[in-house]
Structure formats: structure tokens, C-alpha cells
OpenMM code with the backbone's topology and positions (N, CA, C; nanometers):
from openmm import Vec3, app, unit

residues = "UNK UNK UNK UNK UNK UNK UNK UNK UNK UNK UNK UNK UNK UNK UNK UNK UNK UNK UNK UNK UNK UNK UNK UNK UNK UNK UNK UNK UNK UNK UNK UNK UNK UNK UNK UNK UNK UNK UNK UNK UNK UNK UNK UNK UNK UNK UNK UNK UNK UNK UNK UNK UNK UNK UNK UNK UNK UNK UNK UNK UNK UNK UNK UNK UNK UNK UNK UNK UNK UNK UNK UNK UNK UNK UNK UNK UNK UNK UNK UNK UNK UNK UNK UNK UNK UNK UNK UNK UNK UNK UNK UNK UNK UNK UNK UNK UNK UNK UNK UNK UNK UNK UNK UNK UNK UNK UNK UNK UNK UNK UNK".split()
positions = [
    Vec3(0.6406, 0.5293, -0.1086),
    Vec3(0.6465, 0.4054, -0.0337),
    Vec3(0.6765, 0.4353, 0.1130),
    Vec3(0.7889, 0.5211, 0.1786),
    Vec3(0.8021, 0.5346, 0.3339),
    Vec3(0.6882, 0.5469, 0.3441),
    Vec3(0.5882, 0.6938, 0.2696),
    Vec3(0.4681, 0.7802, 0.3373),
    Vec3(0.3794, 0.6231, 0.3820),
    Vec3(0.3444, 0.5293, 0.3079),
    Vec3(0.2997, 0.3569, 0.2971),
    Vec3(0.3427, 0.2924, 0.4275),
    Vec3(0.4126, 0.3507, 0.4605),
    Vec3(0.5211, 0.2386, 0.5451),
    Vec3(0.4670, 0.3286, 0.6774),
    Vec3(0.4958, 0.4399, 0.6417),
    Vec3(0.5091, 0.5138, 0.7723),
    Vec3(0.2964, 0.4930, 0.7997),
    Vec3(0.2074, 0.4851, 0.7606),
    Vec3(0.1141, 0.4844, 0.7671),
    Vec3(0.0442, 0.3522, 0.8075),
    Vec3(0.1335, 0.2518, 0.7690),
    Vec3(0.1078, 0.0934, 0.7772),
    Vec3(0.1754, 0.0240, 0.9168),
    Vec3(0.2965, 0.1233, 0.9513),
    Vec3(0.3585, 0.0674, 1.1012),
    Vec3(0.3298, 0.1806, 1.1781),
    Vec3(0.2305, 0.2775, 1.2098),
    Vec3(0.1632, 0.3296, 1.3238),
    Vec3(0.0905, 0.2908, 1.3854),
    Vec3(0.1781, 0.2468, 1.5373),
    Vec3(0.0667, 0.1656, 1.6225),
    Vec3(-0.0665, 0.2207, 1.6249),
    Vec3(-0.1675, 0.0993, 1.6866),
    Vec3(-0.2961, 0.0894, 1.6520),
    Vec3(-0.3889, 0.1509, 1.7528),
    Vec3(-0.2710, 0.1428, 1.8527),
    Vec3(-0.3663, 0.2437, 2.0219),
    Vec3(-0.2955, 0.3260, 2.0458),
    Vec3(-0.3860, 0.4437, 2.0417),
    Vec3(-0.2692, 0.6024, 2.0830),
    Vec3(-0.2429, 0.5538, 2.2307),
    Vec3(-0.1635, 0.6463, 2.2890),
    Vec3(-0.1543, 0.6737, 2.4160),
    Vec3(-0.1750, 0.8469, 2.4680),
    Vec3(-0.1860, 0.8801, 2.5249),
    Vec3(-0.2075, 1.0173, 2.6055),
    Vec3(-0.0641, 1.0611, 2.5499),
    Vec3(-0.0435, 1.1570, 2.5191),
    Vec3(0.1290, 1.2247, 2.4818),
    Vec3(0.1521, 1.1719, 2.3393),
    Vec3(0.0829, 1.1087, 2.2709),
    Vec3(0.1180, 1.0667, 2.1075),
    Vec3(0.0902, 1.1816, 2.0436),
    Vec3(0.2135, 1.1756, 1.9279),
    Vec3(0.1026, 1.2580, 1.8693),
    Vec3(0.0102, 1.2644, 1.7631),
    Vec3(-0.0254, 1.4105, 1.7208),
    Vec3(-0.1189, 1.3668, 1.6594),
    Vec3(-0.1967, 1.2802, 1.5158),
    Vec3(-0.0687, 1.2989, 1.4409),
    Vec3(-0.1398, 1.1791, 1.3438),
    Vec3(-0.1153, 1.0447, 1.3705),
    Vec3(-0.0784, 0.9616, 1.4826),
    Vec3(-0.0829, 0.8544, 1.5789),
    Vec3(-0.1929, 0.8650, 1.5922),
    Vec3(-0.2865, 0.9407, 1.6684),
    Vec3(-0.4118, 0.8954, 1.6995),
    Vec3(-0.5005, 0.9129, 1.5715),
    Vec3(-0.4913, 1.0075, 1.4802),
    Vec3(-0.5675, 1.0413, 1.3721),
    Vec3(-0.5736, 0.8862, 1.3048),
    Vec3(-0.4468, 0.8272, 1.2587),
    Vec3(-0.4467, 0.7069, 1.1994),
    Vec3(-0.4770, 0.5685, 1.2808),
    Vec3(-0.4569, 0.5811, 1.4501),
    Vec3(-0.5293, 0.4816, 1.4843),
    Vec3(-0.6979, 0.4767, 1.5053),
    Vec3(-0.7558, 0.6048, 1.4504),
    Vec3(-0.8643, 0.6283, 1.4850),
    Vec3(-0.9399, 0.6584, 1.3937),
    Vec3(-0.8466, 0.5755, 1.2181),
    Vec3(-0.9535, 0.5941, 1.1283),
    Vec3(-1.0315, 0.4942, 1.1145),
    Vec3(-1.1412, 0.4839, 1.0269),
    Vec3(-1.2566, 0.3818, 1.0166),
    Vec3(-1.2176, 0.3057, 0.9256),
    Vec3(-1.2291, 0.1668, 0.9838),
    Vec3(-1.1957, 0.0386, 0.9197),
    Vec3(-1.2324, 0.0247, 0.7499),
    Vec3(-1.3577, 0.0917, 0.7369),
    Vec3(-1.3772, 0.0899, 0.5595),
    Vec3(-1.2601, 0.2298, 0.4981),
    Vec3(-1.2825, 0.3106, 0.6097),
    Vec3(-1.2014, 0.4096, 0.5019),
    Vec3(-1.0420, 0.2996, 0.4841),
    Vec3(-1.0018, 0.2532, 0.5987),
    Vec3(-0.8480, 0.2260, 0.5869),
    Vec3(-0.8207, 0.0989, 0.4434),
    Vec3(-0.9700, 0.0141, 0.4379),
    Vec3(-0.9241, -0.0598, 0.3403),
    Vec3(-0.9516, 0.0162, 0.2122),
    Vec3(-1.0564, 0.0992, 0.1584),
    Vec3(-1.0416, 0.1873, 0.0999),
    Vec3(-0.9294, 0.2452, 0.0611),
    Vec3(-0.7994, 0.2986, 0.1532),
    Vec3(-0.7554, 0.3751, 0.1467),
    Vec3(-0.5932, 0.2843, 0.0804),
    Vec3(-0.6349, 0.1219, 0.1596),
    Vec3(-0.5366, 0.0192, 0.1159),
    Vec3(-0.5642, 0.0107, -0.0959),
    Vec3(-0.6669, -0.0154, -0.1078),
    Vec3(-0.7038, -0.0180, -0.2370),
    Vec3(-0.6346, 0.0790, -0.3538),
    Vec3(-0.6957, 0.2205, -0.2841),
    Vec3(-0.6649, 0.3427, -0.3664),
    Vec3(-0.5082, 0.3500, -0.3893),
    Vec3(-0.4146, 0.3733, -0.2585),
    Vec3(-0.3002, 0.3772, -0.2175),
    Vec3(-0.1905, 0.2500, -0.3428),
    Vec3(-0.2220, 0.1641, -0.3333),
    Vec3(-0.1330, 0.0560, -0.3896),
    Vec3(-0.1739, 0.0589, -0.5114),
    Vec3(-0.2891, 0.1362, -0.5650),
    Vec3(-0.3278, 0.1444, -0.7494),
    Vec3(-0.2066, 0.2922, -0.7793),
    Vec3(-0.2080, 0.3453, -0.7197),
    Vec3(-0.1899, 0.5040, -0.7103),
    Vec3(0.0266, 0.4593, -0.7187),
    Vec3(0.0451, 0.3792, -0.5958),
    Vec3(0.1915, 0.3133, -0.6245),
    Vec3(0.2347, 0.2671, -0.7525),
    Vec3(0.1465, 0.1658, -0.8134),
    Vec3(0.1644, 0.1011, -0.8867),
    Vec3(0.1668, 0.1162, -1.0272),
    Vec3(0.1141, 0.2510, -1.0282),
    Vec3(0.0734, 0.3586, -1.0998),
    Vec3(0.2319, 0.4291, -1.1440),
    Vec3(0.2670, 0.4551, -1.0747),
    Vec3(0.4352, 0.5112, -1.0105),
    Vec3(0.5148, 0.4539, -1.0499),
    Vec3(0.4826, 0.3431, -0.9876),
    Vec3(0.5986, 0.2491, -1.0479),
    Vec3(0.6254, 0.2477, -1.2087),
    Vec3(0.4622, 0.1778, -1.2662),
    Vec3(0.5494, 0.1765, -1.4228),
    Vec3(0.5699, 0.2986, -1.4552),
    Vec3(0.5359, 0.4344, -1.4200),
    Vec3(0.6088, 0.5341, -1.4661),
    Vec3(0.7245, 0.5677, -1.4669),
    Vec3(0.7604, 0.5181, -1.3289),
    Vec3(0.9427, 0.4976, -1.3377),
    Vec3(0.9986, 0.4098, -1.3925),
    Vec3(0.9175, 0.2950, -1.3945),
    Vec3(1.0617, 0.1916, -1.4916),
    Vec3(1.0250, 0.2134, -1.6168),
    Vec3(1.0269, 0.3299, -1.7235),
    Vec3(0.9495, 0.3720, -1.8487),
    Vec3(1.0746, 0.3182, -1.9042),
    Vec3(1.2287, 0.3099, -1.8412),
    Vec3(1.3414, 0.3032, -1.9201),
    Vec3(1.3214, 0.1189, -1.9416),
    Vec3(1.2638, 0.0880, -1.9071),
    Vec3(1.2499, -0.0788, -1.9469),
    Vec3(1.1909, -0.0872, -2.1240),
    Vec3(1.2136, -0.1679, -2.1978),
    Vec3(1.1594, -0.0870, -2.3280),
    Vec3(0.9985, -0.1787, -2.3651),
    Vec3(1.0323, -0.2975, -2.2736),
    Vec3(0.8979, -0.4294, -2.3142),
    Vec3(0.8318, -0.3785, -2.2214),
    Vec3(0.6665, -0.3266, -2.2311),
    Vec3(0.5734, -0.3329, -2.1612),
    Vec3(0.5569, -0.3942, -2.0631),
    Vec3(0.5436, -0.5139, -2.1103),
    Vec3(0.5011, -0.6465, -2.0314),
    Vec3(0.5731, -0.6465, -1.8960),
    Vec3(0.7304, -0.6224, -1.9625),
    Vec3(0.8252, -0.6454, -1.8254),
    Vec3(0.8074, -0.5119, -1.6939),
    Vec3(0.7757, -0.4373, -1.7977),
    Vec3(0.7928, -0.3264, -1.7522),
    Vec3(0.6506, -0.3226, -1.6047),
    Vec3(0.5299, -0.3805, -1.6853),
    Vec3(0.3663, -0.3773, -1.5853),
    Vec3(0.4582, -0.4712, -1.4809),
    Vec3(0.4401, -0.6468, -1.4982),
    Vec3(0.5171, -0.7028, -1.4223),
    Vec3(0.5916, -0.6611, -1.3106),
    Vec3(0.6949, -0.5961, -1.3244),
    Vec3(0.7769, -0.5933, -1.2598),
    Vec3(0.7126, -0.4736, -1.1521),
    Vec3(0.6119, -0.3970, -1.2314),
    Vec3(0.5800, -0.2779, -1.1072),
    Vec3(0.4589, -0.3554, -1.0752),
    Vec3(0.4530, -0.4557, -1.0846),
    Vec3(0.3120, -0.5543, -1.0214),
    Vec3(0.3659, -0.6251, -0.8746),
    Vec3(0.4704, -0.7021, -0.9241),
    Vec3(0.5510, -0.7649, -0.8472),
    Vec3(0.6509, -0.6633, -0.7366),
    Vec3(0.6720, -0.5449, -0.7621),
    Vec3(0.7397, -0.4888, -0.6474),
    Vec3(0.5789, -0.3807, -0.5120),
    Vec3(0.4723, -0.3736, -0.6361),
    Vec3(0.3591, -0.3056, -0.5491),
    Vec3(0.2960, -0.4447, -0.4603),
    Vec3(0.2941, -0.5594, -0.5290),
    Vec3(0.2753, -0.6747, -0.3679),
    Vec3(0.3150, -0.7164, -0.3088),
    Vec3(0.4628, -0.7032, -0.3469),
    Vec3(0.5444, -0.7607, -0.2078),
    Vec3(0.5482, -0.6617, -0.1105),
    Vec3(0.5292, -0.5339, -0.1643),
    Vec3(0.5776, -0.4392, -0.0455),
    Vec3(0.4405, -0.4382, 0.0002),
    Vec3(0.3145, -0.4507, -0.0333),
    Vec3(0.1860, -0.4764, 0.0235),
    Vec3(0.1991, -0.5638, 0.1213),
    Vec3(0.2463, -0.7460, 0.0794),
    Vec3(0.2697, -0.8439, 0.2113),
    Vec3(0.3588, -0.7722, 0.2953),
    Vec3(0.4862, -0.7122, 0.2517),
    Vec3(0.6120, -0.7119, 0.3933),
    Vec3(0.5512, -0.6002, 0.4537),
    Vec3(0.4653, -0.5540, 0.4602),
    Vec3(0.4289, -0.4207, 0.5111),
    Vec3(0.2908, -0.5184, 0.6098),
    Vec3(0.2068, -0.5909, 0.5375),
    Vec3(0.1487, -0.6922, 0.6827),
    Vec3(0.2143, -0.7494, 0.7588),
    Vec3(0.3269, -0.8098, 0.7076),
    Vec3(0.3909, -0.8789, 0.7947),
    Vec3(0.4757, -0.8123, 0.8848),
    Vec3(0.5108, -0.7020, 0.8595),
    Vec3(0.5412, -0.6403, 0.9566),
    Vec3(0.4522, -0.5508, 1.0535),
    Vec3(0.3433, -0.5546, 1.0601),
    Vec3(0.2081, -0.5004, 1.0802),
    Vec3(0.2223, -0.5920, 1.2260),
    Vec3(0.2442, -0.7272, 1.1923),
    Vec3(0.2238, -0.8158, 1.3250),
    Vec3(0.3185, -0.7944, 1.4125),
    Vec3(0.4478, -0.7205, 1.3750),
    Vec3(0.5268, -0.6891, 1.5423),
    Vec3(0.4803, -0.5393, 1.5914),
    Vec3(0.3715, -0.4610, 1.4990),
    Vec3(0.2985, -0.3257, 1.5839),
    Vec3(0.2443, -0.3382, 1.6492),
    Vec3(0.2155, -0.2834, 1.8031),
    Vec3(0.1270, -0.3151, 1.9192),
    Vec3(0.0025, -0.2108, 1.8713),
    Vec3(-0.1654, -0.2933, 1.7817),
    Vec3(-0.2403, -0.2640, 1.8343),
    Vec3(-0.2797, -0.2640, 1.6423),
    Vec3(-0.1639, -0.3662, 1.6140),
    Vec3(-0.2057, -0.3440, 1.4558),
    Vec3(-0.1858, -0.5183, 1.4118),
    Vec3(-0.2296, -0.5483, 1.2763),
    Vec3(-0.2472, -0.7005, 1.2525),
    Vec3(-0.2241, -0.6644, 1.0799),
    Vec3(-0.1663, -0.8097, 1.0642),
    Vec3(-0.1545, -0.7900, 0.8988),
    Vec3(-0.2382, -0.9526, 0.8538),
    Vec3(-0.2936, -0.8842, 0.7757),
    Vec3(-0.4267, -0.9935, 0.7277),
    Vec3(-0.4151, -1.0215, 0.5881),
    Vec3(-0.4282, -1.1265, 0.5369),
    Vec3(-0.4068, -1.1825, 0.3534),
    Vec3(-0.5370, -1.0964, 0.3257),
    Vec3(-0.6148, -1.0896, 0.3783),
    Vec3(-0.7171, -1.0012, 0.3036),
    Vec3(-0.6494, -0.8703, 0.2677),
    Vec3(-0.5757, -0.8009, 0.3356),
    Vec3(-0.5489, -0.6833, 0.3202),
    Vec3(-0.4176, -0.6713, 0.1979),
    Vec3(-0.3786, -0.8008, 0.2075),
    Vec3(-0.2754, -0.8358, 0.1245),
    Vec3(-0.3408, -0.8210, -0.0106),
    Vec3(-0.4900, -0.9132, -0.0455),
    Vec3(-0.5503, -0.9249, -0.1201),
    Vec3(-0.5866, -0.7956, -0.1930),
    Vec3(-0.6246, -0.6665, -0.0736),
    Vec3(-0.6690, -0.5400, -0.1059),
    Vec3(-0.5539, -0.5047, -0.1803),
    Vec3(-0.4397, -0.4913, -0.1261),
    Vec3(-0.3651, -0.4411, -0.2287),
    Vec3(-0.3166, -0.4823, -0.3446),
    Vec3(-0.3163, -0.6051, -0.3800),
    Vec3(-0.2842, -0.6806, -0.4990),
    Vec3(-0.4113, -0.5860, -0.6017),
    Vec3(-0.5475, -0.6558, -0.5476),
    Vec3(-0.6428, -0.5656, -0.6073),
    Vec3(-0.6371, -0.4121, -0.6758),
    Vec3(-0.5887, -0.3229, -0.5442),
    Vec3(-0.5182, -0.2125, -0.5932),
    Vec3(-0.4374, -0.1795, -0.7189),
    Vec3(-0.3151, -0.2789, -0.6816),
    Vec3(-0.1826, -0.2519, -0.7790),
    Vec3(-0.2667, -0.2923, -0.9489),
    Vec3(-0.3612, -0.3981, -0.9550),
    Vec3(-0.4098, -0.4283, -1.0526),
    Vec3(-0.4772, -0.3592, -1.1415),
    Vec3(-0.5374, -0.2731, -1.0419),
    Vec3(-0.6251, -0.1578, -1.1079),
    Vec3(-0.5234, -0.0492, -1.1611),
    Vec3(-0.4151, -0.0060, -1.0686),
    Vec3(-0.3043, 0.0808, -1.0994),
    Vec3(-0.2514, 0.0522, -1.2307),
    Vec3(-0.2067, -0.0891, -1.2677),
    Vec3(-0.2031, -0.1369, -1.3673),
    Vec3(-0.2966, -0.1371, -1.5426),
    Vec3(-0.3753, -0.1028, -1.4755),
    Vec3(-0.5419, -0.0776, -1.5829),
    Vec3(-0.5213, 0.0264, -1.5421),
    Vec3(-0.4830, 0.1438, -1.5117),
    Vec3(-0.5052, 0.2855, -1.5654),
    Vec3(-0.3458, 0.3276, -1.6140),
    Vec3(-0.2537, 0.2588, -1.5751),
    Vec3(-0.1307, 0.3240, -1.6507),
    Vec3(-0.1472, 0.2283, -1.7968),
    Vec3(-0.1814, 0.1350, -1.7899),
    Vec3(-0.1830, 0.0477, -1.9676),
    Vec3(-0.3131, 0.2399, -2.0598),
    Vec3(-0.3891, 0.2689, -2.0069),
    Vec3(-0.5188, 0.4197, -2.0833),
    Vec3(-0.3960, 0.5278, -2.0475),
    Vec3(-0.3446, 0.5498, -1.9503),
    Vec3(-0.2721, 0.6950, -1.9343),
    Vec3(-0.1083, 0.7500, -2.0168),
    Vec3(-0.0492, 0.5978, -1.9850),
    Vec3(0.1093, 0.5798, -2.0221),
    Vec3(0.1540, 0.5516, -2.1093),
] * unit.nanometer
topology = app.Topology()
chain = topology.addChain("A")
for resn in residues:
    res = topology.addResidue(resn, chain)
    for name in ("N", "CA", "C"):
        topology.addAtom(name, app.Element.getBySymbol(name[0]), res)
């Protein structure tokens, strides 16, 4: 989740003296980044129910790593809007819900 965080609040315009994965990440391509929103929050979410394995009900168990992979998807847009040169969009919100869902459909085959 930081590595998420730290990738989601890197401003959006390098400057001369940044360094370099500042510009690498303001200078990736808009499909890879939602791409990368998608993959990223299945891959979390994924994580998650592996860690709460000590929960013993399934159900609670998907849930609850459903519900902590989208909120941290929204607070991570919403904090997107005080980065200079970055924006947090319900679509992207959407991408990751999407994500965590799928994360969800491969830990129900793997776990």
C-alpha cells in the first residue's frame, strides 16, 4: 500500500532537479497508468484476503479485503487533488474497484 501511495501522490510535472522516478512516473502513458490502476488494486486485494486468512467466514473475510482495497483506491484520489499536476477521477476510482474485484476472483481459484 505506501509503494500505492507513494506512486499515486507523485506530482504530475517534473521539474529540472527531480528525481528520477518523479519524472519516470509523471511521464508514464495514460493507458499504461490505468492499466497499471487495474492490475495494482487486483494484486492488493489479492493480499489482503491472504492476510485476513485468520478471519474463519469467507465471506467476511472477501468483504472486508473488498472494502479496505476501495477505500484506499478513493482516499488515494482524493488526495490526488491536493498534488500539483495530478487529479483524482471516480473513473479511476471505478478502475480500482474493478481491480480489487477481479483480485477477489482469483483469490476465491488460488486461496
Amino acid at each position: 500500500m505506501a509503494f500505492m501511495a507513494l506512486l499515486s501522490l507523485t506530482p504530475g510535472h517534473p521539474k529540472p532537479g527531480d528525481f528520477v522516478f518523479i519524472w519516470l512516473v509523471a511521464l508514464t502513458p495514460t493507458l499504461i497508468q490505468k492499466v497499471l490502476h487495474f492490475c495494482l488494486y487486483g494484486v492488493l486485494t489479492l493480499l489482503l484476503v491472504w492476510t485476513l486468512d485468520s478471519i474463519q467466514s469467507r465471506t467476511y473475510r472477501f468483504l472486508i479485503a473488498l472494502i479496505i482495497a476501495v477505500a484506499f483506491g478513493a482516499v488515494m484520489e482524493l488526495c490526488q487533488t491536493k498534488v500539483p499536476g495530478r487529479f483524482g477521477t471516480v473513473y479511476d476510482v471505478a478502475l480500482n474497484a474493478a481491480g480489487a474485484a477481479l483480485g477477489l476472483l482469483a483469490a476465491f481459484f488460488i486461496l
